[in-house]
C-alpha positions in Angstrom: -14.3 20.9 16.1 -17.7 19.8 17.8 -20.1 17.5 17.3 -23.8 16.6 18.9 -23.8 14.9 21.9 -27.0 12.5 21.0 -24.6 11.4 18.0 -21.9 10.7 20.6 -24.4 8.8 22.4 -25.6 7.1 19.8 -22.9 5.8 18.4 -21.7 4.1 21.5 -25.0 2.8 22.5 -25.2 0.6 19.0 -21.1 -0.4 19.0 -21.5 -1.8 23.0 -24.8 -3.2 21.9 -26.6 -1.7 25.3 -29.8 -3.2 24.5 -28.6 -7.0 25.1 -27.5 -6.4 28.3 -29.5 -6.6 31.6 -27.5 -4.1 33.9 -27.5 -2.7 37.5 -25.9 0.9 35.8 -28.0 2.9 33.5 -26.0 2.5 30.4 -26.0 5.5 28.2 -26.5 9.6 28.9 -27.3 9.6 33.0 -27.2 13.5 33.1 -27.7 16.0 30.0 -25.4 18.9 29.7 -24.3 20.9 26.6 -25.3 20.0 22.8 -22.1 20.2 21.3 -18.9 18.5 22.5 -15.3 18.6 21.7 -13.6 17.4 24.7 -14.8 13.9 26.0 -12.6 13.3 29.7 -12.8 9.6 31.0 -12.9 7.7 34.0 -13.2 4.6 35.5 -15.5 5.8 38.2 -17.7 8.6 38.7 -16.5 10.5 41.7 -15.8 14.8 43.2 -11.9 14.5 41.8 -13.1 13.0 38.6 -15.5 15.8 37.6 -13.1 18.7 38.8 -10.5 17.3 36.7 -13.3 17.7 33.5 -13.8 20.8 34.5 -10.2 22.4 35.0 -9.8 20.4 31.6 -12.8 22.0 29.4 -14.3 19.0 28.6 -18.0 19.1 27.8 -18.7 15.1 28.3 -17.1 12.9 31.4 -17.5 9.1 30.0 -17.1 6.6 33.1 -17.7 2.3 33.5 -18.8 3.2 36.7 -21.5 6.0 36.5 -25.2 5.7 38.6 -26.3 2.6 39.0 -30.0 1.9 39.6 -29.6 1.4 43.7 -27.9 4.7 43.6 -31.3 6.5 42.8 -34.0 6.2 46.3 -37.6 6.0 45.3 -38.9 8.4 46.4 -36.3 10.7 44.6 -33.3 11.9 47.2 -30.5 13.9 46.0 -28.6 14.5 49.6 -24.9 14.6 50.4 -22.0 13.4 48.3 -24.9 12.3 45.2 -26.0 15.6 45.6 -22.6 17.4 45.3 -21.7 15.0 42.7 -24.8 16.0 40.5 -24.6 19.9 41.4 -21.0 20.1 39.8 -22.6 18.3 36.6 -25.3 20.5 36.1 -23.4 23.3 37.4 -21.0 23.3 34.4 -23.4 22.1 31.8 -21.6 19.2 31.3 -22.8 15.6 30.1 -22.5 12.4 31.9 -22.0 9.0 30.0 -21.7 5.7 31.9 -21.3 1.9 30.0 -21.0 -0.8 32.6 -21.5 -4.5 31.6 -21.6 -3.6 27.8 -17.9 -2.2 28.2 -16.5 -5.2 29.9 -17.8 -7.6 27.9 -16.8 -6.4 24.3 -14.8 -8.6 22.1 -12.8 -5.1 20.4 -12.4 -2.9 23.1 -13.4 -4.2 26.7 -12.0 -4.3 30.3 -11.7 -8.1 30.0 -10.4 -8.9 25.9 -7.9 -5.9 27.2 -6.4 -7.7 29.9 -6.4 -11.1 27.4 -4.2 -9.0 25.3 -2.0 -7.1 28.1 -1.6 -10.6 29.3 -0.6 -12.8 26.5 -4.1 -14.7 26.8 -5.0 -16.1 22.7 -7.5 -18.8 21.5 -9.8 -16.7 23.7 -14.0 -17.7 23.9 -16.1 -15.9 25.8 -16.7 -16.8 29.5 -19.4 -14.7 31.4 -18.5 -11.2 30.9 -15.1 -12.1 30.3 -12.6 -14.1 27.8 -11.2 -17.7 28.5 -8.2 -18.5 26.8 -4.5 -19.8 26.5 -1.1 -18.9 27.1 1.2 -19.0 24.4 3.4 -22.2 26.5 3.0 -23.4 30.2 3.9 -20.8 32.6 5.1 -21.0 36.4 2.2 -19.3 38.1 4.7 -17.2 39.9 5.8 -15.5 37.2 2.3 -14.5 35.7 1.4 -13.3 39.0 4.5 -11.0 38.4 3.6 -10.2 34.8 -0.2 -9.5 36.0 1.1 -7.1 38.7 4.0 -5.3 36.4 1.0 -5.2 33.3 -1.8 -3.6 35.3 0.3 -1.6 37.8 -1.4 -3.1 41.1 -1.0 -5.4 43.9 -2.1 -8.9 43.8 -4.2 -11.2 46.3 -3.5 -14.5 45.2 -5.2 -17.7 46.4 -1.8 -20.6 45.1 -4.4 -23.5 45.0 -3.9 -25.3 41.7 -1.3 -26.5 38.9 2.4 -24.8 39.7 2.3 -24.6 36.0 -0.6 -22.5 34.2 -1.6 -22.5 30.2 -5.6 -22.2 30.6 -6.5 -18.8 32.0 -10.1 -17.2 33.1 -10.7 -13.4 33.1 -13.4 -11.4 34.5 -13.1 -8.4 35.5 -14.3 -6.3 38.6 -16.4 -8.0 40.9 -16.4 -11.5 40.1 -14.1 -13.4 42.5 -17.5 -16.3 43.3 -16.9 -17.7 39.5 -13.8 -18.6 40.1 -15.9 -22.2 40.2 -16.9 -22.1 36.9 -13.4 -20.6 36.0 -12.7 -24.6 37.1 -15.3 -26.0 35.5 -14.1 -24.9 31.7 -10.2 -26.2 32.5 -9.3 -22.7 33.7 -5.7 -23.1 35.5 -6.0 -19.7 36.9 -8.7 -17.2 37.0 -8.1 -13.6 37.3 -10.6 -11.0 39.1 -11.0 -7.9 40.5 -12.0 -8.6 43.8 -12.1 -11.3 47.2 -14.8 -12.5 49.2 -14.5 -14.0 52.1 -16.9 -16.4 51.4 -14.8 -17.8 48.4 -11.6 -18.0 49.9 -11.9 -21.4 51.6 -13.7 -22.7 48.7 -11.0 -21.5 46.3 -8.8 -23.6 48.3 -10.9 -26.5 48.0 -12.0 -26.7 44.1 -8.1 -26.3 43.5 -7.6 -23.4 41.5 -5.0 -21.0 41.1 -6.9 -17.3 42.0 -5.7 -13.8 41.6 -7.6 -10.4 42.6 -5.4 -7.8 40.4 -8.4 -5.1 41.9 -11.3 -3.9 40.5 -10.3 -0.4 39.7 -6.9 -1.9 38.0 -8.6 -4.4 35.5 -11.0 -2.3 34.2 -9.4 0.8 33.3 -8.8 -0.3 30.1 -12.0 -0.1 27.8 -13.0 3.1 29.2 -9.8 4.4 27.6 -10.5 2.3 25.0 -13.8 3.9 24.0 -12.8 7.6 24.5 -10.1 6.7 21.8 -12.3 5.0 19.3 -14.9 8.2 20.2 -12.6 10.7 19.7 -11.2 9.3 16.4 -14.6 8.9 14.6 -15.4 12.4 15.3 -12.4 14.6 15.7 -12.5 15.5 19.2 -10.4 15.6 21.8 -10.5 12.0 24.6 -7.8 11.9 27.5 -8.1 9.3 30.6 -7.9 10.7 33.9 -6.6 8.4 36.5 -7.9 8.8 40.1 -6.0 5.6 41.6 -7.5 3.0 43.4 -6.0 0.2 45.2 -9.2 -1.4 45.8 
């Protein structure tokens, strides 16, 4: 069982809504391969290991969050080194490259950050940014939903214990968001949860009085790429597996 890429394509550009979003990542088909598919492989990130894996698996589409992203493309038009390998191996086998950035971590169904709400016991949620803020079913010692984020996502924490001992209101954004944890504070947040640390933040963190944790970028947004193979490969009877290439960062 096959069916056209553009329809593939298509259908994901209209459910993520692509068109409302203003995005470093080009947000749709970055490379053309074959016109039929039946195996769609995803990823969190474009990468070497990522499109071997496709290609020892069959698949004729690899569907990442992370794909090319505008600064990744020089004007005038350089394909050297690792880009250049990278994009060989794609053409090479014929096979198609998706990518869905912002789109894919804001999504109220199937995103990076209503996953983690969900993972994480997170309800009453609103959106906030690209993320969700919400509650916790009752008042929790931050201690032990530092302990639940790290045993849900499978990752090591960096965690900034500034605020209430005792957490209900919790922000989420995904990736690289650590500099709102401010206006994580602002809406009542007790904690915010990110996928990244700045130096820059950490003193201010400190100083607005907010309980902080970096669960890592690659960890809280390997959800709604997983997420959209699924729903992908459900609407059109094909084939969708998630390849993990771990990353601590």
């Amino acid at each position: 069982m096959s069916v056209k890429r553009d329809e593939i394509i298509a259908f994901c550009d209209e459910y993520l809504k692509v068109k409302d979003f203003e995005d470093g990542c080009f947000n749709g088909l970055q490379i053309e391969g074959k016109a039929d598919v039946s195996k769609i492989i995803t990823g969190v990130s474009l990468s070497k290991a990522l499109v071997e894996k496709a290609i020892e698996k069959k698949a004729d589409m690899i569907m990442v969050h992370h794909g090319f992203f505008k600064g990744d493309v020089p004007c005038p038009l350089v394909l050297a080194g690792f880009m250049k390998n990278r994009v060989k191996m794609l053409l090479g086998s014929d096979m198609n490259l998706a990518g869905y950035h912002l789109p894919l971590d804001a999504h109220p169904v199937i995103g990076n950050n209503i996953s983690l709400c969900k993972m994480l016991g997170v309800k009453k949620t609103k959106p906030f940014g690209y993320g969700f803020v919400g509650e916790l079913e009752r008042e929790t010692d931050f201690e032990k939903f530092r302990k639940k984020v790290e045993e849900q996502l499978c990752t090591h924490t960096f965690v900034l214990g500034a605020g209430k001992k005792k957490v209900k209101k919790v922000g989420i954004i995904s990736g690289g968001d650590s500099p709102d944890f401010e206006a994580a504070f602002l809406i009542g947040a007790d904690v915010f949860v990110t996928g990244d640390i700045r130096e820059d933040v950490v003193r201010k963190i400190e100083e607005v009085g907010i309980n902080f944790i970096n669960a890592g970028h690659y960890n809280t947004e390997k959800e709604g790429i997983g997420n959209l193979g699924n729903l992908v490969a459900k609407k059109f009877k094909i084939e969708a597996e998630f390849v993990d290439v771990p990353n601590e960062v």
